[in-house]
C-alpha positions in Angstrom: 18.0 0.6 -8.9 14.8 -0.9 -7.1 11.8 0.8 -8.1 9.5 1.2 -4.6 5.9 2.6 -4.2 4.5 4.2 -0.6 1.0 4.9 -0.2 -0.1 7.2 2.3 -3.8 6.3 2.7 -4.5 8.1 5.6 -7.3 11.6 5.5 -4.7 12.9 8.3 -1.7 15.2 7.5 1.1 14.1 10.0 -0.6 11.0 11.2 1.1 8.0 11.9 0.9 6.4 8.5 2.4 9.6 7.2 5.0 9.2 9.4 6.1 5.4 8.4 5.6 6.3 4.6 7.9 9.4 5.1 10.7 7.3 7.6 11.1 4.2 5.1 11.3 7.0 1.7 13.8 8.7 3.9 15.8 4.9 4.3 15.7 4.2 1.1 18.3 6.5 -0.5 19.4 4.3 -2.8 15.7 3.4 -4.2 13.8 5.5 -6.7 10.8 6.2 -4.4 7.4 7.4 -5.3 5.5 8.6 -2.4 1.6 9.0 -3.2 -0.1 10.5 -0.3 -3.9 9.8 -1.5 -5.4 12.7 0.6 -2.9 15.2 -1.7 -4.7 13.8 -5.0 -7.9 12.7 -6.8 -9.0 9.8 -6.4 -11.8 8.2 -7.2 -13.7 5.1 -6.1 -13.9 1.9 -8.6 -17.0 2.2 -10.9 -17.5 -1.9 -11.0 -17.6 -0.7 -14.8 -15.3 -3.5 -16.3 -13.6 -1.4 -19.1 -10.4 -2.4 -17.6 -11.3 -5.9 -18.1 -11.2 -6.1 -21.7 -7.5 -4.8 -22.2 -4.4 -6.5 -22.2 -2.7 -3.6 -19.9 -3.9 -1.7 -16.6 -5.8 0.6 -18.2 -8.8 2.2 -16.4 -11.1 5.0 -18.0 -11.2 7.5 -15.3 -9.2 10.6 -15.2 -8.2 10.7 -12.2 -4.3 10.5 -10.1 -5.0 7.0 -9.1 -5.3 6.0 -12.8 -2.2 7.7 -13.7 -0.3 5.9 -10.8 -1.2 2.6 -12.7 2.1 2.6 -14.8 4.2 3.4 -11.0 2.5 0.4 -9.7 3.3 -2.0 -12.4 6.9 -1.1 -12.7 7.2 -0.8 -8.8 9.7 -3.7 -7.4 7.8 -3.2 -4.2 5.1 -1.3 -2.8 3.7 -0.4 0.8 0.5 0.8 1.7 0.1 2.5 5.1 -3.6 3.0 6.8 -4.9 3.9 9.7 -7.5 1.6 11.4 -10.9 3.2 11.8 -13.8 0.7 13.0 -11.4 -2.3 13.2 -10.8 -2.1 8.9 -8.3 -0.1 7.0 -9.1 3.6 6.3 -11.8 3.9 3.1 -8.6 4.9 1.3 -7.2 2.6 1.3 -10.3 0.1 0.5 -10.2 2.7 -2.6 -6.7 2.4 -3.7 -6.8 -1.2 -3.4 -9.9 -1.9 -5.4 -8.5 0.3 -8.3 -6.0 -1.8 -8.6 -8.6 -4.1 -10.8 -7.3 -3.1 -13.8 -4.4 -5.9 -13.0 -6.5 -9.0 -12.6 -6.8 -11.1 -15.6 -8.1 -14.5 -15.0 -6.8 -15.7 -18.3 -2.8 -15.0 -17.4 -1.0 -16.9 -15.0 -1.3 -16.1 -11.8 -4.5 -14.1 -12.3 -2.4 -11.1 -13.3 -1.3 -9.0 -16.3 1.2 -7.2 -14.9 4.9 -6.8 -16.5 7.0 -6.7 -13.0 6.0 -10.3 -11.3 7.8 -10.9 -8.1 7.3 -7.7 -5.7 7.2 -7.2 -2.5 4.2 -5.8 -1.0 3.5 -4.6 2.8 0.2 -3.5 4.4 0.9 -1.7 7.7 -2.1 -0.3 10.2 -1.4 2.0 13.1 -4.2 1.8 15.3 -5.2 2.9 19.0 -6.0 -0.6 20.9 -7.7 -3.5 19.7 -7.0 -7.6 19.6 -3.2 -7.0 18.3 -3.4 -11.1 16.8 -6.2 -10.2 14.9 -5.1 -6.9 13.3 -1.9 -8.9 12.6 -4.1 -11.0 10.8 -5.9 -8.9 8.6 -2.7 -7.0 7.9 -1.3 -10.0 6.7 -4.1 -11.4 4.8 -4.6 -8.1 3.0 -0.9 -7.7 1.9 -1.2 -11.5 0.8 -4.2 -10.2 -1.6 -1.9 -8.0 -3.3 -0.8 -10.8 -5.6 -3.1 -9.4 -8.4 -0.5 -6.5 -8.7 2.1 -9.1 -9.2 3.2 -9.4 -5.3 4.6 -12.9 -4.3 6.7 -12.0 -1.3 4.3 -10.3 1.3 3.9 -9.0 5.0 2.0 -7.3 7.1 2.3 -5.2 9.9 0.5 -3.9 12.7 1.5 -0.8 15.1 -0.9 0.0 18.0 -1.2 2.1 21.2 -0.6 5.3 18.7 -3.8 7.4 19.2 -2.7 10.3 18.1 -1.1 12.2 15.0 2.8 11.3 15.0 2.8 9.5 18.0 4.6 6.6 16.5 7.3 8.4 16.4 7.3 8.4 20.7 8.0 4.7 20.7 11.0 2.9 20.0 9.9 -0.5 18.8 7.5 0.6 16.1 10.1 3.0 14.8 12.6 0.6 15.0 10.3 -2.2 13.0 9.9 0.4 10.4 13.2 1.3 9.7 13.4 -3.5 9.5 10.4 -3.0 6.7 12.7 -0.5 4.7 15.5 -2.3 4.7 13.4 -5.3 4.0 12.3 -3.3 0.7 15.7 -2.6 -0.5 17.0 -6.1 0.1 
């Protein structure tokens, strides 16, 4: 059974990354799924203090729910993060969840990373109001391609605009229809 992590790294209850992260759980019935809605938790920033640098494992030494939800990443056979965009970037949330992942970059192991589950899939996807589509697309994609320190080799990234407010993804077709494509991508 495929292992699959959804972050939720939006401040907003019911907002439209809520909304994707709680459509593809709801696809994936035959998944174990772990849903980790960051704004339901503690979660601190990264302290740049390089304790997790000198293990073998992801360890990091704050006590906090993002360092618990080290093991779920490194045993995950796939994980999505969902943000909202805010100043043409991802939310600070997900800038947070991201850099905590540290604890998996080795430079000594092959390919940079020490995780025990190479191979995953990883997806980045942004709901936004308006903006240059191509270059959201871009970002999206770059910054689901930088997951490779968690052990991601098979990557995409997504982009769903024109969805100002809280659930209003759920209004249009297409999107919905694209992330009910990205679940059943995951489960593939």
């Amino acid at each position: 059974m495929k292992k699959i992590l959804l972050v939720d790294t939006s401040p907003r209850k019911n907002g439209n990354s809520e909304v994707i992260v709680d459509t593809i759980a709801s696809d994936l019935q035959e998944c174990e799924v772990i849903v980790f809605k960051m704004r339901e938790h503690i979660c601190n920033p990264c302290l740049a203090c390089a304790a997790c640098q000198e293990k073998d494992t992801q360890m990091c030494v704050q006590k906090d729910d993002l360092t618990a939800n080290l093991a779920a990443i490194n045993e995950a056979d796939a994980i999505v993060i969902a943000t909202p965009v805010y100043n043409q970037q991802m939310s600070a949330q997900a800038k947070m969840f991201i850099d905590r992942t540290y604890p998996f970059f080795n430079a000594e192991k092959t390919g940079k990373t020490n995780t025990s589950k190479p191979g995953k899939k990883a997806a980045f996807v942004c709901s936004c109001w308006a903006g240059d589509k191509d270059v959201y697309e871009k970002y999206a994609v770059w910054t689901a391609e930088a997951l490779w320190q968690i052990g991601a080799t098979n990557t995409r990234g997504y982009v769903f605009e024109m969805i100002p407010n809280c659930g209003d993804i759920l209004k249009n077709e297409i999107h919905m229809e694209k992330v009910h494509e990205l679940a059943q991508w995951l489960a593939e």
